[in-house]
N, C-alpha and C positions, 0 to 999 in steps of 0.2 A: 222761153222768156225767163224762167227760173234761172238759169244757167250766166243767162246776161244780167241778170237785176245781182246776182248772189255775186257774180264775178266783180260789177263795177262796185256796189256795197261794201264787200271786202277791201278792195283796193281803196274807197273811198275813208275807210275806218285806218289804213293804216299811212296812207301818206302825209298825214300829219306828227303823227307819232315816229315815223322815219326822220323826221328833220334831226329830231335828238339822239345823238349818237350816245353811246353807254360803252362804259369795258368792264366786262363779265369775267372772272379769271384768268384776267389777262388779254380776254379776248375780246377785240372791237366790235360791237355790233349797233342794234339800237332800241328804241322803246318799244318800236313796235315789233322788232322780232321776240322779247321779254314780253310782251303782253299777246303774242301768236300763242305762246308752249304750253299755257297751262289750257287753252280751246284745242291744240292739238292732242293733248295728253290726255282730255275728253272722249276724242274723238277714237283716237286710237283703244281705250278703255270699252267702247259703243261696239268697236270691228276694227279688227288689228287691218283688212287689207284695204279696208276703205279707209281708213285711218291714213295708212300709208299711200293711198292716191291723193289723198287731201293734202299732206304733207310736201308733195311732189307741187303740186298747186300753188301750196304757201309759200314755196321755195322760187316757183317763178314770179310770183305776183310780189312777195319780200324783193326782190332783186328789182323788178319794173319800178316800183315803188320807192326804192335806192338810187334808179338812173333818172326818173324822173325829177326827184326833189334836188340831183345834184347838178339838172340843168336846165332847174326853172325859178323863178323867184319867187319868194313867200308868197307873196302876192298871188304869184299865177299857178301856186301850190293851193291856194285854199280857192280859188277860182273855180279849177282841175276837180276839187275837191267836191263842190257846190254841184257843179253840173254833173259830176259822175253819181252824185248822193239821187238826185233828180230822177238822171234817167235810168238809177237801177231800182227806186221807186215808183217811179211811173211803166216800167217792166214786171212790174210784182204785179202790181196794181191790173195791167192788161192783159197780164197771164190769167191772173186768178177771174176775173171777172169775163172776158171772152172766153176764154180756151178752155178753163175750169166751170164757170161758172158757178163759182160755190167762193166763201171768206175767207181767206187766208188764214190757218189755223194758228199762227199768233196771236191773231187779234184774240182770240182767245183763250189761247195759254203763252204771253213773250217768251216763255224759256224755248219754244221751238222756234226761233229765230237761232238757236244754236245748232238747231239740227239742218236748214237749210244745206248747209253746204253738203252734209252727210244722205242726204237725200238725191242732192243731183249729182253724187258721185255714185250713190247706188243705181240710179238712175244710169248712170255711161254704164257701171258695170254689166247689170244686163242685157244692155244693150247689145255690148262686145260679148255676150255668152257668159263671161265670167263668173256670175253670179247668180246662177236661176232659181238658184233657192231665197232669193230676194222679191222675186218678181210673184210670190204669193203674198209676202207683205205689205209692199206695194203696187199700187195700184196702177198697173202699167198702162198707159190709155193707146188705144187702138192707132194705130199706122195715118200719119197724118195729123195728130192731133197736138199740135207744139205747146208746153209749159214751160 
């Protein structure tokens, strides 16, 4: 559920901010790839390889986020927007409370709304082996148990 709430959240933060295109020295981009760099630059500071899988992420989800706005209308961009805001809130929300059963630890500190993504990318790494010296940090939950 993590993985789906964090994914449409993301997307949902930045297809707005994709409508406004910018040029960066020179180079054509937009607001939201300018307002991605300095949470990447976080992230990468946190763990250089999870950084760099995030980045890989922001690079596809940047680009979906680019095709999408340039073949939909405002309109059905803030629509898009609305319902992916929804159901990647109401995936937090069914994650944490079914599957966790415990509060989403924003609620109690917002700055780890920054760490979500870096979580469920640690989260794949262990999974793939990658990273098992991750998997005493977090709390990996038992076979079967989806967040």
């Amino acid at each position: 559920m993590h993985v789906f709430g964090i994914v449409f959240l993301f997307l949902a933060a930045i297809l707005p901010l994709s409508l406004w295109p910018i040029t960066v020295f020179g180079i054509q981009t937009s607001v939201a790839t300018i307002a991605v760099v300095p949470v990447l630059v976080y992230w990468f500071l946190l763990d250089f390889a999870l950084g760099a899988g995030i980045l890989a992420a922001a690079v596809v989800l940047l680009s979906a986020a680019a095709v999408i706005v340039g073949h939909m209308t405002t309109a059905g961009m803030w629509s898009l927007t609305a319902i992916l805001i929804v159901i990647g809130v109401a995936s937090q929300i069914i994650g944490h409370r079914v599957f966790e059963r415990r509060q989403p630890a924003l609620v109690d500190n917002p700055t780890h709304l920054l760490l979500g993504p870096m979580f469920v990318m640690a989260k794949l790494f262990i999974a793939l082996g990658f990273r098992r010296d991750l998997a005493t940090i977090i709390q990996v939950h038992p076979q079967g148990a989806a967040s």
